[in-house]
N, C-alpha and C positions, 0 to 999 in steps of 0.2 A: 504494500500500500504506500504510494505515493503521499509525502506531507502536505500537498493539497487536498488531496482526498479525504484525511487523518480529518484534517484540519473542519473540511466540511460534514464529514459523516460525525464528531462531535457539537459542532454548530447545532444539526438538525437535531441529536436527540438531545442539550441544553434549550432549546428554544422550543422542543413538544413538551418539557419538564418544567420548564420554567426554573432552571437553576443555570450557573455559568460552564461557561464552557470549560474552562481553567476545570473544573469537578469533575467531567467526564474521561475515566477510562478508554481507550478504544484498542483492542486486542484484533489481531489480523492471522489470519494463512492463507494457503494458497501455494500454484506452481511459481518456486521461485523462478524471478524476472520478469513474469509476467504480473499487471496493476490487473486489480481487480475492477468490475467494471461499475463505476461513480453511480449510473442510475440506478443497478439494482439492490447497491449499500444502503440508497437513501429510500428505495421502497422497501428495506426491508427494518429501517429504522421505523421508519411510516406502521408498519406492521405489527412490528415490538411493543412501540407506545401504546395500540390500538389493542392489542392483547394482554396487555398487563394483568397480573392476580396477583394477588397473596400465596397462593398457591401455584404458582408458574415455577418453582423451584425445578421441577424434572421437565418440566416443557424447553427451559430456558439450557441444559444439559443434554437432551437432545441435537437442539437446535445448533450446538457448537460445534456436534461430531460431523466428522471426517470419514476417514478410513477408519474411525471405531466399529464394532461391532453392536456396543453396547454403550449405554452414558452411564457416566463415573459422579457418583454423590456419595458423601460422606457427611457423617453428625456428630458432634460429641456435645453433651448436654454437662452444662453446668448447675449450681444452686440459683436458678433464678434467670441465668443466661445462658447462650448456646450460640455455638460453634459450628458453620457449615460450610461446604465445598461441593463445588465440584472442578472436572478435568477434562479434557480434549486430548485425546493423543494414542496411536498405537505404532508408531515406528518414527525413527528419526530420534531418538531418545536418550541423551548423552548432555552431561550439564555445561553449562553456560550458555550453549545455542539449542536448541532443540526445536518440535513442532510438537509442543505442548503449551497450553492455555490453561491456565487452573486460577480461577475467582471462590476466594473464603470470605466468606461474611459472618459476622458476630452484632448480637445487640447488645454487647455487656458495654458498659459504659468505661471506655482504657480512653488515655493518653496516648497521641499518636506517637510517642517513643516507646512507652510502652508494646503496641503493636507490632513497631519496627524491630524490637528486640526480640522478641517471639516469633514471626514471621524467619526473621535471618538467623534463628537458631535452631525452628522443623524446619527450613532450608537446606541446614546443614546435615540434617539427618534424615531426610528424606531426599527429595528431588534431585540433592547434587550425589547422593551414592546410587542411583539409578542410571544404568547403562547398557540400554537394550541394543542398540549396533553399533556405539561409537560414534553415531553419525550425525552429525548436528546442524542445524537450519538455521534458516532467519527470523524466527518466531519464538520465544521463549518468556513467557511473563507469566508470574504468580503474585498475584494480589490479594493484599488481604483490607476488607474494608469494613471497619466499626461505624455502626450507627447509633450505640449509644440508649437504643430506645425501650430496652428493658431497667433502665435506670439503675442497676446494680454495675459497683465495680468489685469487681472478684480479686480473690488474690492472685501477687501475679505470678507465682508456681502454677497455681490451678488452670490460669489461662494459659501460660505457656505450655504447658501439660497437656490440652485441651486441643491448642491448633495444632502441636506437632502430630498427634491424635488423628487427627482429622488429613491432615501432610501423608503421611504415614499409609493412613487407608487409602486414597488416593492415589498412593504408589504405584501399591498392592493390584490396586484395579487396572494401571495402565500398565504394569506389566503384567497381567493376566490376557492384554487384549493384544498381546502386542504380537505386530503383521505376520500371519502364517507359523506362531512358536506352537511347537507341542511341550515344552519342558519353563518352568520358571522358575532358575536357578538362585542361588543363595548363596554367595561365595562370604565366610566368614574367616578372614585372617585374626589369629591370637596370638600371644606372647612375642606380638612385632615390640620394637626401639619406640617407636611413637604410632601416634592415630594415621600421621599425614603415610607414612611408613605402611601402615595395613592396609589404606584405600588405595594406595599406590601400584601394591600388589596386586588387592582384589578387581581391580579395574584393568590390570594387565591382564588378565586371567578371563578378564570379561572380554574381553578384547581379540582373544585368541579366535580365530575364524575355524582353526583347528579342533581348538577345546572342545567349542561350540558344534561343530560339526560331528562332535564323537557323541556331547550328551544327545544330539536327535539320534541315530544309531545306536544309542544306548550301547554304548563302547566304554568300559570303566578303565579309558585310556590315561592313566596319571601322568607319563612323563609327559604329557602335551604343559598340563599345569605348571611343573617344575620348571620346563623352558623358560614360561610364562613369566614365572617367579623372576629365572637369572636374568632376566632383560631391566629389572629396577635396578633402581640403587637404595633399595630399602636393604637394612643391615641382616644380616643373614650368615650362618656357614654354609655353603652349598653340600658340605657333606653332613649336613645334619638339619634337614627338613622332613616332617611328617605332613601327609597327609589323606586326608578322611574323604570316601565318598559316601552319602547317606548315611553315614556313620561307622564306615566300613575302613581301617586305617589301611589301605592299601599301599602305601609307602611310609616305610619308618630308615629314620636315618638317611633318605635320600636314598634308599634301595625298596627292594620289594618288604611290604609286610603280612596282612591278611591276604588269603586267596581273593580277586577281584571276583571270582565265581559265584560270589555269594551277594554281589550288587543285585537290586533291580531296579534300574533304572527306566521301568514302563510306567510309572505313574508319571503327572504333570510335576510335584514337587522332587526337586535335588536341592539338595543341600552338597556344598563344598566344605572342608576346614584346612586349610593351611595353617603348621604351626609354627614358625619362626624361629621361636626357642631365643628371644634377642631384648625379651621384655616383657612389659604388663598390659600393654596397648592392644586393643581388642575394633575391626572395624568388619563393617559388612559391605559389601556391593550387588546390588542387583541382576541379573540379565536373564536371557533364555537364549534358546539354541539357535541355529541357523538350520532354517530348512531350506524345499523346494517351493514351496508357498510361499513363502517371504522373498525369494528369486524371483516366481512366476509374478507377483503380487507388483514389485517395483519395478521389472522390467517392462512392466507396461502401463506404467502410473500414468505417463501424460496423454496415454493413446488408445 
């Protein structure tokens, strides 16, 4: 979206609300490079205003999907206040840039640093360890907007407890939906040097096209991981890494441990655990596998 277009598709729903424009959010996707087209943003602001409820919550989470399958909402109810979302998104999914939209709203009555602080810390434990292909767009915005209108201000553990809550579940759902996966893995590094250390790892591992192509296979391929591993510079002995599949230690000491024959890897949930052996730092990263779906799926996105 062009910042003329920005500029006017906020005009128009400021001036059916009768609030400023400066107030107005505007969140965009679409075929990068290609603008989206001006008349049908502003008949569809036209549409939005004209449909409004109280109750438009799943209407308005539909309305955002994509290549989702399904719309993504999430709730966490406080004493007196409550915490909601939802999400847009099933491929492209890798932080800082992604083709993911997610709007959280709360009626507790917070300070807008307050929000900012909660917000950029289920940030940090949701959406940025989420890493379905590595591949990252031009689209990427999580907003979180208080209105105050339950008149309660909560404590602010409770509320940050609350949105990461809400962060969190919302993950969960776009990486369940995500383009063509049969597997939604869980890589959890433990006993790293530091946290940045764990997700470093766990994000190379997510990363692996390898990896990923052995969980669809249902391949309980570990040295793919351990390659994974030697390409950080997170602290490590190479001859002294274990690691777990579904719970299974199939490498101890950097060599072979449990028989791999006892994996099963046919459900949708894997868990991964890499264990470092380098500290007390403990991090998770998200992803799922690579299929033919997810091939067939983006080789013919724009066509």
């Amino acid at each position: 979206m062009c910042i003329r277009d920005r500029h006017q598709t906020a005009e128009a729903v400021a001036s059916s609300l009768g609030v400023g424009a400066i107030d107005v959010q505007v969140c965009s996707t679409g075929l990068i490079g290609l603008l989206n087209d001006r008349e049908a943003l502003l008949s569809g602001v036209r549409a939005a205003v004209d449909g409004q409820s109280a109750d438009g919550g799943h209407a308005a989470a539909t309305a955002i999907m994509t290549t989702d399958s399904v719309a993504k909402e999430a709730v966490a109810q406080g004493d007196g206040w409550t915490v909601g979302g939802m999400a847009k998104g099933a491929g492209m999914l890798a932080p800082a840039l992604a083709t993911m939209l997610v709007v959280v709203t709360t009626d507790a009555d917070v300070e807008t640093a307050t929000a900012d602080a909660a917000l950029r810390a289920a940030t940090a434990q949701s959406f940025d360890r989420l890493d379905s292909d590595g591949c990252q767009s031009t689209n990427d915005t999580v907003l979180l907007m208080a209105s105050g209108a339950s008149g309660v201000t909560p404590d602010t553990q409770a509320f940050n407890n609350a949105v990461t809550a809400v962060c969190i579940d919302l993950v969960q759902q776009l990486l369940a939906d995500a383009e063509g996966a049969d597997h939604e893995i869980a890589i959890e590094v433990v006993n790293a040097a530091s946290v940045d250390d764990a997700l470093e790892v766990g994000r190379s591992v997510a990363r692996s096209n390898l990896f990923k192509c052995a969980i669809f296979g249902q391949d309980p391929n570990w040295g793919r991981i351990l390659a994974s591993v030697g390409t950080t510079q997170a602290a490590f002995d190479p001859a002294d890494l274990d690691v777990a599949l579904n719970d299974v230690w199939v490498c101890r000491n950097s060599g072979p441990g449990e028989s791999p024959d006892t994996i099963d890897l046919s459900a949708r949930a894997v868990s991964v655990t890499i264990d470092l052996k380098s500290g007390s730092a403990t991090g998770t990263i998200w992803t799922n596998d690579l299929t033919q779906a997810y091939v067939h799926e983006n080789a013919a996105y724009s066509s």
